[in-house]
C-alpha positions as CSV (number, residue, x, y, z in Angstrom):
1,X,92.1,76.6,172.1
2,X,90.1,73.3,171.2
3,X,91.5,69.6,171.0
4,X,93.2,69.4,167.2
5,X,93.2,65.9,165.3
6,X,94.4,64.2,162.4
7,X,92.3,61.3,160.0
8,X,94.2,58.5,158.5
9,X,90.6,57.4,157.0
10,X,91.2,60.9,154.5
11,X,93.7,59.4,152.9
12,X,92.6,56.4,150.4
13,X,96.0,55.7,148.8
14,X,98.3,53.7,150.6
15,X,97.2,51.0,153.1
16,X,94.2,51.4,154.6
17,X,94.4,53.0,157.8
18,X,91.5,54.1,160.3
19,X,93.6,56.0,162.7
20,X,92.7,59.2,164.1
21,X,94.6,61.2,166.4
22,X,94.3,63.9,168.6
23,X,95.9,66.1,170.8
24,X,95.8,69.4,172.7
25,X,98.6,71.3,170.6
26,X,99.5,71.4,167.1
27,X,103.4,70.5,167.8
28,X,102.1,67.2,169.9
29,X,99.5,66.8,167.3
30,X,102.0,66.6,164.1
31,X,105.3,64.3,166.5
32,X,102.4,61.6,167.1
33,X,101.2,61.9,163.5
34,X,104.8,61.4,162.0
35,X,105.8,58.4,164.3
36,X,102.5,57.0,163.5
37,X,103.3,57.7,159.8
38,X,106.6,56.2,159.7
39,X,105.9,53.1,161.7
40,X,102.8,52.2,159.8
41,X,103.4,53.8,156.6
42,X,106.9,54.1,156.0
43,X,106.7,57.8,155.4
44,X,109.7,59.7,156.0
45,X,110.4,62.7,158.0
46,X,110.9,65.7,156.4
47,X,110.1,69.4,156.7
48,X,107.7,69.1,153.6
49,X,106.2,65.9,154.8
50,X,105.1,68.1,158.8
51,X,103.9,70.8,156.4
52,X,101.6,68.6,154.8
53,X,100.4,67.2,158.2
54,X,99.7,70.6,159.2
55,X,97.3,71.6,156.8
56,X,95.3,68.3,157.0
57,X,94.8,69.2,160.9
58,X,91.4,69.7,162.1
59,X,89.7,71.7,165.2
60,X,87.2,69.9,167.2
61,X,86.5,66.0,167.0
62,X,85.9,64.3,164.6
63,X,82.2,63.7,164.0
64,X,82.2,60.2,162.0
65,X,83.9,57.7,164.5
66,X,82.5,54.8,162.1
């Protein structure tokens, strides 16, 4: 099981955001992306809102860090 992570940077609409974040575990991976989310964002948390999270989450690292 390889490190998971999530890119802000994939998402152009809304504020411009360069966060990436990463984690061992999908759970960890999405509670870090939806305090994240809500703090900068002002997303809300909802079941629909994780699912979406959980389909933009990627194995590995990511490979442009510019």
């Amino acid at each position: 099981m390889g490190r998971k992570y999530f890119d802000c940077r994939s998402y152009p609409e809304g504020p411009k955001c360069s966060m990436i974040l990463s984690a061992d575990t999908e759970e960890e991976l999405i509670e870090e992306v939806v305090k994240h989310n809500i703090r900068v964002h002002g997303d809300n948390d909802t079941k629909e809102f994780r699912e979406l999270i959980r389909k933009d989450i990627k194995e590995g690292l990511p490979l442009d860090l510019t």
